[in-house]
C-alpha positions as CSV (number, residue, x, y, z in Angstrom):
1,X,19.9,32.6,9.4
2,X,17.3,31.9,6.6
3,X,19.7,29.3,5.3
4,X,20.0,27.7,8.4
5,X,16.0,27.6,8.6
6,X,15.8,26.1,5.5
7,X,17.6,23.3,6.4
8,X,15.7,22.7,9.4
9,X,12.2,22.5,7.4
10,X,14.0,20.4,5.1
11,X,15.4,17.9,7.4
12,X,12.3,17.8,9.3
13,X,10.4,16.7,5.9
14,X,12.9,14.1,5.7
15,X,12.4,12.7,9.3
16,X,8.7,13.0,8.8
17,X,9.0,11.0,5.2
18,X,11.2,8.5,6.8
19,X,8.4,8.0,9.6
20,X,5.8,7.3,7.4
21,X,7.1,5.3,5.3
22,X,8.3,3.0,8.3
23,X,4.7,3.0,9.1
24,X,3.3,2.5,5.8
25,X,5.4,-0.7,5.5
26,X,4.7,-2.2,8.8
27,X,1.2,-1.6,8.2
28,X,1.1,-2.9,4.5
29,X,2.7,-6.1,5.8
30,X,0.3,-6.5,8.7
31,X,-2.9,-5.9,6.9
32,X,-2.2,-7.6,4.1
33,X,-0.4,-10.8,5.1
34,X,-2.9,-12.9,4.5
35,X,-2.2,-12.4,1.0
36,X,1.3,-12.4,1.0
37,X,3.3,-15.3,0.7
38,X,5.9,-16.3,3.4
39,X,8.7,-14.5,2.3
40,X,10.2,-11.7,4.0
41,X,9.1,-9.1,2.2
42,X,10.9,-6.6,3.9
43,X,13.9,-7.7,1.9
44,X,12.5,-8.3,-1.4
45,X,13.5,-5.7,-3.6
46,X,10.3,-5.7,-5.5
47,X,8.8,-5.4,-2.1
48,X,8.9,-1.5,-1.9
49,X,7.3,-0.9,-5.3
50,X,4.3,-3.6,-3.8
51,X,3.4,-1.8,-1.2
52,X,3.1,1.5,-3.3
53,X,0.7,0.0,-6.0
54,X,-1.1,-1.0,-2.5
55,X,-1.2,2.4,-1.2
56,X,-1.7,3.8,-4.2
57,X,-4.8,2.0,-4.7
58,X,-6.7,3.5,-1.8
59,X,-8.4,6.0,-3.8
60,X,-9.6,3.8,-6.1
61,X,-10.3,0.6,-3.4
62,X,-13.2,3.3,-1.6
63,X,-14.7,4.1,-5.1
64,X,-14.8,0.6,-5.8
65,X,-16.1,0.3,-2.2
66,X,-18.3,2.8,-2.4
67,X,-20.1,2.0,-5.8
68,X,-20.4,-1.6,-4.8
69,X,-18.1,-2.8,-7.1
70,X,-19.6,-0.8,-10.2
71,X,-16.6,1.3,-10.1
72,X,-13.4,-0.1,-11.2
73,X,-9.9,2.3,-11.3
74,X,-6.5,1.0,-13.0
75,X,-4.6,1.7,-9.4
76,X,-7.2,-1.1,-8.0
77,X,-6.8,-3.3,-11.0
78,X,-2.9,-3.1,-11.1
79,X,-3.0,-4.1,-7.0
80,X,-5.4,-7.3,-7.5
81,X,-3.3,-8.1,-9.9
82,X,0.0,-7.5,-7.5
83,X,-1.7,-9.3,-4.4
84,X,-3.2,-12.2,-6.3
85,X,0.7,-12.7,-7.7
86,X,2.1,-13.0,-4.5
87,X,0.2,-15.2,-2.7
88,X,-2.6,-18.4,-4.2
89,X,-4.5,-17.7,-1.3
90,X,-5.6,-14.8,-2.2
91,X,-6.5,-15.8,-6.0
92,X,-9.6,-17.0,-4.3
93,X,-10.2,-14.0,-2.1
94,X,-13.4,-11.4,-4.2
95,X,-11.9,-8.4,-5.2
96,X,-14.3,-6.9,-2.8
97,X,-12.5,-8.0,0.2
98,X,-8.7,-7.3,-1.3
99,X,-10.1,-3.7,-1.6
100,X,-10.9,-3.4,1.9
101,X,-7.8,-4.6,2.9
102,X,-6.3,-1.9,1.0
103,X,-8.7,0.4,2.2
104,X,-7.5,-0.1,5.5
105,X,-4.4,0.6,5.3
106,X,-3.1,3.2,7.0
């Protein structure tokens, strides 16, 4: 019985992990595709590990927010760099507004 529990919690986490991470991606790709180019980045295999630096960033993005931009984390730094190399569009956007892009994901 206890075993059979134990794999219930654990396949639960999975489902759950698996859920999220479907919503993380259609949400990175929403909010920021202004800044991303016009590839499918749902196929990119760099893709994944660009939409963690983004949501990795979100700490740092509402500090940054927060201090007015006095406050500047390596997480934020390394995602302007990752969305500015992605898209020239966004190479003009303040760092300001990529933050609160990244701020809002969800």
């Amino acid at each position: 019985m206890k075993n059979v529990l134990i794999t219930v919690v654990v396949l639960m986490s999975v489902n759950a992990a698996q859920a999220t991470n479907m919503v993380v991606s259609s949400t990175v790709e929403l909010v920021m595709s202004p800044f991303m180019t016009t590839r499918d980045m749902s196929t990119d295999p760099s893709a994944e590990e660009y939409k963690q630096v983004l949501v990795m960033a979100k700490d740092d993005a509402a500090l940054f927010i927060a201090s007015n931009g006095q406050n500047r984390g390596a997480r934020l730094e390394r995602a302007l760099e990752a969305v500015r190399s992605v898209n020239e569009k966004a190479r003009s956007a303040s760092d300001m507004q990529i933050a609160e892009q990244i701020l809002s994901l969800k």
